[in-house]
N, CA, C and O atoms as a GROMACS GRO file, in nm:
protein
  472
    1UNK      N    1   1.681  -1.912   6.846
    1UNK     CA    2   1.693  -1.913   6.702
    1UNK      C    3   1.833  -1.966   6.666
    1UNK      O    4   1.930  -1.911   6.717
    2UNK      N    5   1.847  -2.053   6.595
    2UNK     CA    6   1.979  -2.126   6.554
    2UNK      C    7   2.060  -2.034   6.423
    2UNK      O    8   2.001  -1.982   6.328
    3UNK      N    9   2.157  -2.031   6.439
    3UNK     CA   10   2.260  -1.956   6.365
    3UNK      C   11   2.306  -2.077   6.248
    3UNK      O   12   2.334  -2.195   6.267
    4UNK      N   13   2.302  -1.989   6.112
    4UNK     CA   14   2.308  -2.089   5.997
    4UNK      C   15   2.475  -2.018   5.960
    4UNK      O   16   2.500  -1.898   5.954
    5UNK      N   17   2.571  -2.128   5.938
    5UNK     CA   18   2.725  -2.070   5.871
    5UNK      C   19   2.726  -2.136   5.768
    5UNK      O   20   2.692  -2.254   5.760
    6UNK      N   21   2.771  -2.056   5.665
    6UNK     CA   22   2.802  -2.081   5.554
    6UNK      C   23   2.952  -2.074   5.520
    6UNK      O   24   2.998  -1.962   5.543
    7UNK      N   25   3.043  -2.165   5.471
    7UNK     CA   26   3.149  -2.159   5.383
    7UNK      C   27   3.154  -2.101   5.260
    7UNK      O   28   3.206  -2.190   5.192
    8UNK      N   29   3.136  -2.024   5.201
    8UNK     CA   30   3.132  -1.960   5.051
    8UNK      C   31   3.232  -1.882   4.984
    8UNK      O   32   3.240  -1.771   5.037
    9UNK      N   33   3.304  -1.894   4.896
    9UNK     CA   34   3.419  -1.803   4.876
    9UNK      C   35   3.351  -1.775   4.710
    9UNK      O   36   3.300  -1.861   4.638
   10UNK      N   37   3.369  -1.636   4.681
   10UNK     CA   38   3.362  -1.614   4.515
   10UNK      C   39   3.478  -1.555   4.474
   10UNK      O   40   3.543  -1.489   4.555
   11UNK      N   41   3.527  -1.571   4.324
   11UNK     CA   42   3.665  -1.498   4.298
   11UNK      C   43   3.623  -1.481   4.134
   11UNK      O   44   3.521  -1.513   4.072
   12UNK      N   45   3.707  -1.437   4.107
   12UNK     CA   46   3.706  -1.369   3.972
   12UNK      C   47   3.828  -1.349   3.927
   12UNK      O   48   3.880  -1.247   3.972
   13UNK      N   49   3.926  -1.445   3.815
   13UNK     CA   50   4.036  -1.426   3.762
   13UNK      C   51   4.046  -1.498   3.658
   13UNK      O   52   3.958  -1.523   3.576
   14UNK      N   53   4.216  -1.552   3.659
   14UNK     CA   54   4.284  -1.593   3.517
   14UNK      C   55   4.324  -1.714   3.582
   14UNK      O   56   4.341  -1.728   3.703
   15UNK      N   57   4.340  -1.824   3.468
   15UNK     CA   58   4.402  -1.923   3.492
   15UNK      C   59   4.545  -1.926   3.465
   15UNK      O   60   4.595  -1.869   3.368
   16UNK      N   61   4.619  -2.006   3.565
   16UNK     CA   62   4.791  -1.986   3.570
   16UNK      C   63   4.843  -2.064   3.433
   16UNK      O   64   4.918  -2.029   3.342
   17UNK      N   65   4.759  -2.198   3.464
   17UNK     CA   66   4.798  -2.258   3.411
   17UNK      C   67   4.671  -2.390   3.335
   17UNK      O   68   4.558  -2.379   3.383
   18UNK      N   69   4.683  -2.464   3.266
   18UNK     CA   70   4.581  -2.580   3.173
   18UNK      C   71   4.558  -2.628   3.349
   18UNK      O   72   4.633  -2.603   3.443
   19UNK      N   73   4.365  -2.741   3.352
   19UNK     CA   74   4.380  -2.768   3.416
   19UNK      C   75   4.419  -2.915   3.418
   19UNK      O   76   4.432  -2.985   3.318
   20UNK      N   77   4.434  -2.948   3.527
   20UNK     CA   78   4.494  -3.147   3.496
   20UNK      C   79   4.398  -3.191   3.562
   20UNK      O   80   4.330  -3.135   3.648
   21UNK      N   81   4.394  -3.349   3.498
   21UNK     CA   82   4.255  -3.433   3.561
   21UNK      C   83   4.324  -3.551   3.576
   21UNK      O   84   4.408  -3.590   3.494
   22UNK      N   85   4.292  -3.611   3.678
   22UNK     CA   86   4.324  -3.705   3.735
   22UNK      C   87   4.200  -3.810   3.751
   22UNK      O   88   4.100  -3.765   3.807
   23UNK      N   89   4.198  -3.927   3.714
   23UNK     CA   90   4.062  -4.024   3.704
   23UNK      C   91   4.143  -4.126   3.844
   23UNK      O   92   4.265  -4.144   3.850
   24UNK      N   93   4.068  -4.167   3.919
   24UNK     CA   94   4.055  -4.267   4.019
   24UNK      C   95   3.980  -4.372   4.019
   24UNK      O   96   3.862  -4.352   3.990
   25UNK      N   97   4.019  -4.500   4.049
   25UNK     CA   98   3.974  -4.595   4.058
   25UNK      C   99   3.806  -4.570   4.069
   25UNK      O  100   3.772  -4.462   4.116
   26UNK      N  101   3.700  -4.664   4.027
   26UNK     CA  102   3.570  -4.620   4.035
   26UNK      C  103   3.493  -4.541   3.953
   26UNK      O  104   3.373  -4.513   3.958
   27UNK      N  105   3.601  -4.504   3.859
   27UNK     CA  106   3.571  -4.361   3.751
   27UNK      C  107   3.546  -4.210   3.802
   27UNK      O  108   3.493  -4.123   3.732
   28UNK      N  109   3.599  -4.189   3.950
   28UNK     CA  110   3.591  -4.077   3.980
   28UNK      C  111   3.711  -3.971   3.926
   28UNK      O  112   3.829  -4.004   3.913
   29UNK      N  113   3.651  -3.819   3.893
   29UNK     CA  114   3.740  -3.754   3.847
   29UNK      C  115   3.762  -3.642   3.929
   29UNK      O  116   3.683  -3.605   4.016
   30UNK      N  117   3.892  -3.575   3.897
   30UNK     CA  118   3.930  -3.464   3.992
   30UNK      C  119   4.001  -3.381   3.866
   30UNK      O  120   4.090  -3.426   3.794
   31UNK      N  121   3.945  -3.260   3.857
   31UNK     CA  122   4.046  -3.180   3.790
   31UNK      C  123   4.084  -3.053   3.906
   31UNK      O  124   4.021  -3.015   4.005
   32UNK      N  125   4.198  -3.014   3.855
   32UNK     CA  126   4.271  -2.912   3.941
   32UNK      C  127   4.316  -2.838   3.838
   32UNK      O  128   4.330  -2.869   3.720
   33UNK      N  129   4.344  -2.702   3.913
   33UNK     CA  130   4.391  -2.574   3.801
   33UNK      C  131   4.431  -2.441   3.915
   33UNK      O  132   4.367  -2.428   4.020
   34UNK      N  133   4.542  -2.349   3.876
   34UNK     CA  134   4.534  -2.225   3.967
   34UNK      C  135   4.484  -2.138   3.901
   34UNK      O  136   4.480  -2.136   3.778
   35UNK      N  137   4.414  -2.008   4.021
   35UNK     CA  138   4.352  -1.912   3.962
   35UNK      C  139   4.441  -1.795   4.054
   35UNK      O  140   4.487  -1.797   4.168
   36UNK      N  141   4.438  -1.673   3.923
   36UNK     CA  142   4.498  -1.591   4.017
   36UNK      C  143   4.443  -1.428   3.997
   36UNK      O  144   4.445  -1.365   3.891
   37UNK      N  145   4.403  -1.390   4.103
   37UNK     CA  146   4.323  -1.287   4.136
   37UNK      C  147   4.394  -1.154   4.151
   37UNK      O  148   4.482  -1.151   4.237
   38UNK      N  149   4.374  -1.057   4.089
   38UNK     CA  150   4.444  -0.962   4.071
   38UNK      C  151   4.365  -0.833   4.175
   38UNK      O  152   4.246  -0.857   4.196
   39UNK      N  153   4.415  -0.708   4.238
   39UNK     CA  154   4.363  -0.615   4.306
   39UNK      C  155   4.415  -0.493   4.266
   39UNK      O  156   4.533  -0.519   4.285
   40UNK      N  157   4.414  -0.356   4.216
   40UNK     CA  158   4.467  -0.266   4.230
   40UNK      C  159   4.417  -0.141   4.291
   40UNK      O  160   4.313  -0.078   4.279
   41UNK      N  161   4.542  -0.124   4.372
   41UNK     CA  162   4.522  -0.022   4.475
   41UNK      C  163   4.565   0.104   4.419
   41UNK      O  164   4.669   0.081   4.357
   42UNK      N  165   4.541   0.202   4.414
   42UNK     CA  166   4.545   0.376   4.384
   42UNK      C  167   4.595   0.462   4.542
   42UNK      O  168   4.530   0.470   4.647
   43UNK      N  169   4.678   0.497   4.523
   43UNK     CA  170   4.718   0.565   4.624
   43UNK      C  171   4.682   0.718   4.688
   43UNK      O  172   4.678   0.766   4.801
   44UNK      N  173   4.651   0.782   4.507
   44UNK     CA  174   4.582   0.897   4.527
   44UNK      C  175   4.729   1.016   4.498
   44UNK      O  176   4.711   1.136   4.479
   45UNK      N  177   4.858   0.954   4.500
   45UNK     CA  178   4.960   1.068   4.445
   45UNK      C  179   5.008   1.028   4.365
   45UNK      O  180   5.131   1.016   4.363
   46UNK      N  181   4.940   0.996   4.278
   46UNK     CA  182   5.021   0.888   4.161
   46UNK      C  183   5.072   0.784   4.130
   46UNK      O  184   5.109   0.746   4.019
   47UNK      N  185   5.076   0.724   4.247
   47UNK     CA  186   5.110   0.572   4.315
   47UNK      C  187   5.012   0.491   4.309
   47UNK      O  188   4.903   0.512   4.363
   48UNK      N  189   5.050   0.361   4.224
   48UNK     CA  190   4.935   0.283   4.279
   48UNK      C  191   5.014   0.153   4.298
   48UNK      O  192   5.135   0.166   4.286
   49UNK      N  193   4.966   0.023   4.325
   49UNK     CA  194   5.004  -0.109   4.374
   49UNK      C  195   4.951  -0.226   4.290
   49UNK      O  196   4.845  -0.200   4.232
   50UNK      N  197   4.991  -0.326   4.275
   50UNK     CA  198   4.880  -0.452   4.199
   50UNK      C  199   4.957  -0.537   4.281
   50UNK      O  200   5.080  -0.541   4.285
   51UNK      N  201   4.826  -0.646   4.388
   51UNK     CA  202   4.879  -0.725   4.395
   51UNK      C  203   4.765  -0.864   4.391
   51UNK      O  204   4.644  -0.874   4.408
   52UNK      N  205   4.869  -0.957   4.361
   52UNK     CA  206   4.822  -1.077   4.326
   52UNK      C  207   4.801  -1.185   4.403
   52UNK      O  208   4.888  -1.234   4.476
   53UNK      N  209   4.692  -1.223   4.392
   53UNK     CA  210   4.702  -1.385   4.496
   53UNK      C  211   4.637  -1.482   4.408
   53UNK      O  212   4.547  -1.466   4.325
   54UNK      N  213   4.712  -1.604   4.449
   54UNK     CA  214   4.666  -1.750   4.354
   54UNK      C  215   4.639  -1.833   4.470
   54UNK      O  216   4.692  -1.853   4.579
   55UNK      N  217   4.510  -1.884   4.390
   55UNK     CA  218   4.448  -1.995   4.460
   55UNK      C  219   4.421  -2.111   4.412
   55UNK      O  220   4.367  -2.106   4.301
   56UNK      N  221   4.443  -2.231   4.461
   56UNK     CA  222   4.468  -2.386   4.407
   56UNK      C  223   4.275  -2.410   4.404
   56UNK      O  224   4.210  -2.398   4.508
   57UNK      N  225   4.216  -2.440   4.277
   57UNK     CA  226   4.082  -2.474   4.329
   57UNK      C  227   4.063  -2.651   4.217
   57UNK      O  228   4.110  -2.673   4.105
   58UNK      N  229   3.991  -2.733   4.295
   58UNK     CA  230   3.965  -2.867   4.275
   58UNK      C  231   3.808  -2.827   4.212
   58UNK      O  232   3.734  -2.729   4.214
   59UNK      N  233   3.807  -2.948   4.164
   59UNK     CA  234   3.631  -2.996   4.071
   59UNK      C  235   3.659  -3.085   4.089
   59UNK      O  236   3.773  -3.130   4.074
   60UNK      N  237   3.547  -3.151   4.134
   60UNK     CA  238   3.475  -3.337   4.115
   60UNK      C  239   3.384  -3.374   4.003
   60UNK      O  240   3.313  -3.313   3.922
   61UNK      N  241   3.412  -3.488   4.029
   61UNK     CA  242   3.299  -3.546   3.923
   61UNK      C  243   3.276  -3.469   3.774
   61UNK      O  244   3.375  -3.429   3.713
   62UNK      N  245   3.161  -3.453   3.727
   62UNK     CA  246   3.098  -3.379   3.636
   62UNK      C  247   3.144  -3.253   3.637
   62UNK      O  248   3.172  -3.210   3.525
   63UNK      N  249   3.168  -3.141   3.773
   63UNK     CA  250   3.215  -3.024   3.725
   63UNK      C  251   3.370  -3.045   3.655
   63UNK      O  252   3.409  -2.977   3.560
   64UNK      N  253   3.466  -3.171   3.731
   64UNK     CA  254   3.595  -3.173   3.649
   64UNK      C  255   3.544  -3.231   3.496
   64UNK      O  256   3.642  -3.247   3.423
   65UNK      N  257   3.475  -3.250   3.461
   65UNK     CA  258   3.448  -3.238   3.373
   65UNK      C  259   3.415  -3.132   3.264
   65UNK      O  260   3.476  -3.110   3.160
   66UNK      N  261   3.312  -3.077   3.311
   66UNK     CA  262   3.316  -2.920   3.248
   66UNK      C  263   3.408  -2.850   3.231
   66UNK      O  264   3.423  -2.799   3.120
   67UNK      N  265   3.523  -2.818   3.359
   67UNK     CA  266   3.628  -2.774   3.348
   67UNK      C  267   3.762  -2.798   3.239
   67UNK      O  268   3.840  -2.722   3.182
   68UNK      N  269   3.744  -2.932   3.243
   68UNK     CA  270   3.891  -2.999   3.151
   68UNK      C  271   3.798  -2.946   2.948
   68UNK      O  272   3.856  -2.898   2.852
   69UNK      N  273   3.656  -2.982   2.960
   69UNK     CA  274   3.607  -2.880   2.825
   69UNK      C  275   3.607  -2.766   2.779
   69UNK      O  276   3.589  -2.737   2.661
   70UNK      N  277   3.635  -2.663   2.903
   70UNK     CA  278   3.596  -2.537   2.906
   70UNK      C  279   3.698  -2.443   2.906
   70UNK      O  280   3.703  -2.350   2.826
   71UNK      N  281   3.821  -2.474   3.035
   71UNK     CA  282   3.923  -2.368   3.045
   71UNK      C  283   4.048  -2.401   2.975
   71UNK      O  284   4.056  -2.505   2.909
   72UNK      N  285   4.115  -2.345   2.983
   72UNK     CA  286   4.250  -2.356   2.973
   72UNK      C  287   4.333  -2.242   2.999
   72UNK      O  288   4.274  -2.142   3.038
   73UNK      N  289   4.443  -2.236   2.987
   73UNK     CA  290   4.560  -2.109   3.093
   73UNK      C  291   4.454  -1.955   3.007
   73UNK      O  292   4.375  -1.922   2.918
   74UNK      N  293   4.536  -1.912   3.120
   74UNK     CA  294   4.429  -1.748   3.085
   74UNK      C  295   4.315  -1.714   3.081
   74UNK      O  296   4.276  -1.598   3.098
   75UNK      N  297   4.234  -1.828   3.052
   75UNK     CA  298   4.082  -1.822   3.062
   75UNK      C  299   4.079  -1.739   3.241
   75UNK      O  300   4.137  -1.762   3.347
   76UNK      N  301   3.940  -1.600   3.177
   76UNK     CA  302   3.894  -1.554   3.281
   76UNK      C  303   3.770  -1.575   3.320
   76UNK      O  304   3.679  -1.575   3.237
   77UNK      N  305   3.738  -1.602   3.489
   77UNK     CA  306   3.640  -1.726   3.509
   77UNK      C  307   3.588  -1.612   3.661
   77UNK      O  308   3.659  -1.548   3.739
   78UNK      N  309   3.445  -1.628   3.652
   78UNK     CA  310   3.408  -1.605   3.804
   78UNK      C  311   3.389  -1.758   3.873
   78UNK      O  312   3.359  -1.855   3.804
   79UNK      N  313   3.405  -1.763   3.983
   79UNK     CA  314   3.355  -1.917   4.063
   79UNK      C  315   3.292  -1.889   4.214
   79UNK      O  316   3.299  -1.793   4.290
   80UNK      N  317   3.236  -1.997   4.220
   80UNK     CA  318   3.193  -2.006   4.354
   80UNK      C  319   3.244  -2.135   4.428
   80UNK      O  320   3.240  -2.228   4.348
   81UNK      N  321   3.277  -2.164   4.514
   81UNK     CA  322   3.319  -2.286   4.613
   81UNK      C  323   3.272  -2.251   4.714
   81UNK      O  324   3.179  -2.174   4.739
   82UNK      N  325   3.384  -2.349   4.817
   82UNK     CA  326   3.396  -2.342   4.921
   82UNK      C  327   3.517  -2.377   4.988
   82UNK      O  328   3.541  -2.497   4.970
   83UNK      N  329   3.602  -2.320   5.058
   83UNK     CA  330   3.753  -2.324   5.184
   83UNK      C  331   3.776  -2.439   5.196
   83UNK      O  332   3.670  -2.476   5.247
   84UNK      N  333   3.834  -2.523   5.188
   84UNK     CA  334   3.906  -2.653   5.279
   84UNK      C  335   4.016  -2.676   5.301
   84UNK      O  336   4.095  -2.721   5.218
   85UNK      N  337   4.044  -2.647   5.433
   85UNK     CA  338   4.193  -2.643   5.464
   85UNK      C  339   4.222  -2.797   5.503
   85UNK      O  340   4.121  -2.856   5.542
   86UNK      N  341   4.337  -2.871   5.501
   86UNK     CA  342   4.383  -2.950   5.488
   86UNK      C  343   4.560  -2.990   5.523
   86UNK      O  344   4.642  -2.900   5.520
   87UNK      N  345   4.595  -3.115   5.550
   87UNK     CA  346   4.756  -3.111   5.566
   87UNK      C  347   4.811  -3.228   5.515
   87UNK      O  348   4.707  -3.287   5.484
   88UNK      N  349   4.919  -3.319   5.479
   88UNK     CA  350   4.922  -3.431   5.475
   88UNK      C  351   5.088  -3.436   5.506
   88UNK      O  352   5.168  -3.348   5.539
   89UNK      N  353   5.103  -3.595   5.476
   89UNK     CA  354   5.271  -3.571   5.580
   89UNK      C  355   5.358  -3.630   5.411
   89UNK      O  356   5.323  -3.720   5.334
   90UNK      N  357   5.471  -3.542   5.404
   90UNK     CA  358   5.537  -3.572   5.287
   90UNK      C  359   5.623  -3.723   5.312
   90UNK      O  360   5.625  -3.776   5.423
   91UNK      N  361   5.693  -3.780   5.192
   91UNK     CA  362   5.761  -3.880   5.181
   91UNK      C  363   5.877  -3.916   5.314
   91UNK      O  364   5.893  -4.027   5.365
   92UNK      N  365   5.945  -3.795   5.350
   92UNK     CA  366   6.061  -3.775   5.462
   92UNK      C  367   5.969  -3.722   5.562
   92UNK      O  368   6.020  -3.634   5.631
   93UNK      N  369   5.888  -3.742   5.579
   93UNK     CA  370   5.789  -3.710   5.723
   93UNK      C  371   5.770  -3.566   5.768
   93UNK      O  372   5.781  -3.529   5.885
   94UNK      N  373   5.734  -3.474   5.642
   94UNK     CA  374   5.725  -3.343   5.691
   94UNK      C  375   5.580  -3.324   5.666
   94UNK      O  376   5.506  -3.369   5.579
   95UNK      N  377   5.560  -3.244   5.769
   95UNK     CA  378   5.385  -3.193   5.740
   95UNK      C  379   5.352  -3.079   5.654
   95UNK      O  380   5.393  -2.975   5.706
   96UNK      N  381   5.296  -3.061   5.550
   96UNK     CA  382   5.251  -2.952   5.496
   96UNK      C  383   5.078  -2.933   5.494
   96UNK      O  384   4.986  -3.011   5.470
   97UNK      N  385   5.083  -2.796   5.527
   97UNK     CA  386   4.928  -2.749   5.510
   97UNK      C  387   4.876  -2.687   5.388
   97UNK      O  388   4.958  -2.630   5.317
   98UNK      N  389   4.710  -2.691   5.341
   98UNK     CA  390   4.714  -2.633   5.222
   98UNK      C  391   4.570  -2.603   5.228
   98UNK      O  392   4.482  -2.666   5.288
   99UNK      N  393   4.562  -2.489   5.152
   99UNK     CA  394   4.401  -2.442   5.136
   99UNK      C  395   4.333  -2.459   5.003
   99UNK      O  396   4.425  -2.424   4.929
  100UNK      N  397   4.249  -2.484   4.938
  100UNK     CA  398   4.178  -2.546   4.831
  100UNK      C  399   4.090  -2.472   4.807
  100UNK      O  400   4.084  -2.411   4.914
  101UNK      N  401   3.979  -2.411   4.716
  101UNK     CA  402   3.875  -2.427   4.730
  101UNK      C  403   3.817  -2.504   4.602
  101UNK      O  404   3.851  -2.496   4.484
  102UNK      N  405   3.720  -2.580   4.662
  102UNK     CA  406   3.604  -2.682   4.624
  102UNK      C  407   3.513  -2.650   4.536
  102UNK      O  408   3.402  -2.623   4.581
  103UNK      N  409   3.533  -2.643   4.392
  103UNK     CA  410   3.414  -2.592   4.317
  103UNK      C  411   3.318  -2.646   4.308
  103UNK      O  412   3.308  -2.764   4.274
  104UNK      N  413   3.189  -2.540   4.350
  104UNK     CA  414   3.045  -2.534   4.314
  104UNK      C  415   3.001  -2.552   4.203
  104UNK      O  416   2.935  -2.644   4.156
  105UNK      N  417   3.077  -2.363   4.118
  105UNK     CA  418   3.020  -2.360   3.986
  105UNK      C  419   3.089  -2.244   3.953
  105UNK      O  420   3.123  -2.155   4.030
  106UNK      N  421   3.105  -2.249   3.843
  106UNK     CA  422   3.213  -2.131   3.744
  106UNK      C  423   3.119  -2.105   3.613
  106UNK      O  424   3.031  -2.178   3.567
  107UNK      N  425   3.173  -1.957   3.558
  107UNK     CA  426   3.110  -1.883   3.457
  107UNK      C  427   3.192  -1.843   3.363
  107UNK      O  428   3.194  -1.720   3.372
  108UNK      N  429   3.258  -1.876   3.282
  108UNK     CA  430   3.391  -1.784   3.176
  108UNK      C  431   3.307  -1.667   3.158
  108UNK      O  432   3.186  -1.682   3.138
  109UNK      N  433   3.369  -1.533   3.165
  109UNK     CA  434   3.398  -1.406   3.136
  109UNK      C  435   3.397  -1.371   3.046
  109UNK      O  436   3.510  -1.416   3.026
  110UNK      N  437   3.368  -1.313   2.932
  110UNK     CA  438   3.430  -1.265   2.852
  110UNK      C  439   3.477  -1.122   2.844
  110UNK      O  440   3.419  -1.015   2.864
  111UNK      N  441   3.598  -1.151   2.810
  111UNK     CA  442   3.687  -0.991   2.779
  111UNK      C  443   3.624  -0.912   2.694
  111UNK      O  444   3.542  -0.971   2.624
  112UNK      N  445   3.637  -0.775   2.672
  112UNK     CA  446   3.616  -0.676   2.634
  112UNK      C  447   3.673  -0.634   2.514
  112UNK      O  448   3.767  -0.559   2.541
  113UNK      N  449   3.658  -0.650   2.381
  113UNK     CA  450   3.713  -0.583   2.278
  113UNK      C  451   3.800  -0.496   2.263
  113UNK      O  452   3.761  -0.380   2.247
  114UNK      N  453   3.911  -0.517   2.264
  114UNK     CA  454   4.001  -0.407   2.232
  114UNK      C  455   3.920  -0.303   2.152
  114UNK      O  456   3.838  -0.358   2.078
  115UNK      N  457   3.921  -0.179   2.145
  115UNK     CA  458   3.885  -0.119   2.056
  115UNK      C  459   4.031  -0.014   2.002
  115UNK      O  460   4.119   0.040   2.070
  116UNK      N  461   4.009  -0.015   1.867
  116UNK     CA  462   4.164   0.061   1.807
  116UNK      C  463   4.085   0.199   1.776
  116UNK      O  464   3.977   0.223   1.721
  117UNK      N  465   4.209   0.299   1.853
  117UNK     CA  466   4.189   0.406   1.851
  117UNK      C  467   4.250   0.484   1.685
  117UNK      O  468   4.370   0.474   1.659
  118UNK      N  469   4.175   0.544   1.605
  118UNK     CA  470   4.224   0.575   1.474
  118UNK      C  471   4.256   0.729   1.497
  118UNK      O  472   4.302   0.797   1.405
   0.00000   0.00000   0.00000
C-alpha cells in the first residue's frame, strides 16, 4: 500500500502589514503580505505568556488577486497553503534561507463586537 504525504499548513491571524503585488512579465502576478499568529499560554499561578510568530505567505495568479481586493494590515484571515523552503545568494555572495507558505485559499474572520458594558 503506498503512503500519500501531504504538505498542508493552516494558520489563523493578523496582517503585519498591506499586501504588495508585484506583476511579471507575461501578466503574471505575485502578491505577498506577513501574517502573524498569536498563542497564549496560562501557566496556572497567574502567569501567563503570548507568543508570536510571523510568517511570509505568497499568492499567484488570481488568488494575488483576491488578496490585493480583500486584505489589508490587520485584517484577520484563516489560510491554507503549503511550506516551501527555499535560499538564494545575495548581491555580495551571501546565502540566505527562507520559508514561505504558498497560498491555496484564505477566509477573512470576522471580529466579534465589542460589547459596552453599562
Amino acid at each position: 500500500m503506498e503512503t500519500m504525504t501531504v504538505n498542508r499548513v493552516q494558520l489563523m491571524g493578523n496582517l503585519g502589514k498591506d499586501p504588495e503585488l508585484r506583476e511579471f512579465e507575461g501578466g503574471k502576478k505575485r502578491a505577498r503580505f506577513s501574517l502573524a499568529t498569536t498563542e497564549h499560554f496560562n501557566f496556572g499561578n497567574g502567569n501567563s505568556k503570548e507568543d508570536t510568530q510571523w510568517h511570509q505567505v505568497t499568492a499567484w495568479g488570481r488568488q494575488a488577486d483576491d488578496v490585493m481586493q480583500s486584505l489589508k494590515k490587520g485584517s484577520r484571515i484563516t489560510l491554507e497553503g503549503r511550506l516551501v523552503h527555499g535560499s538564494y545568494e545575495t548581491k555580495d555572495g551571501q546565502k540566505r534561507y527562507f520559508t514561505e507558505v504558498v497560498l491555496n485559499q484564505f477566509q477573512p474572520v470576522e471580529r466579534k463586537a465589542e460589547v459596552a458594558i453599562e
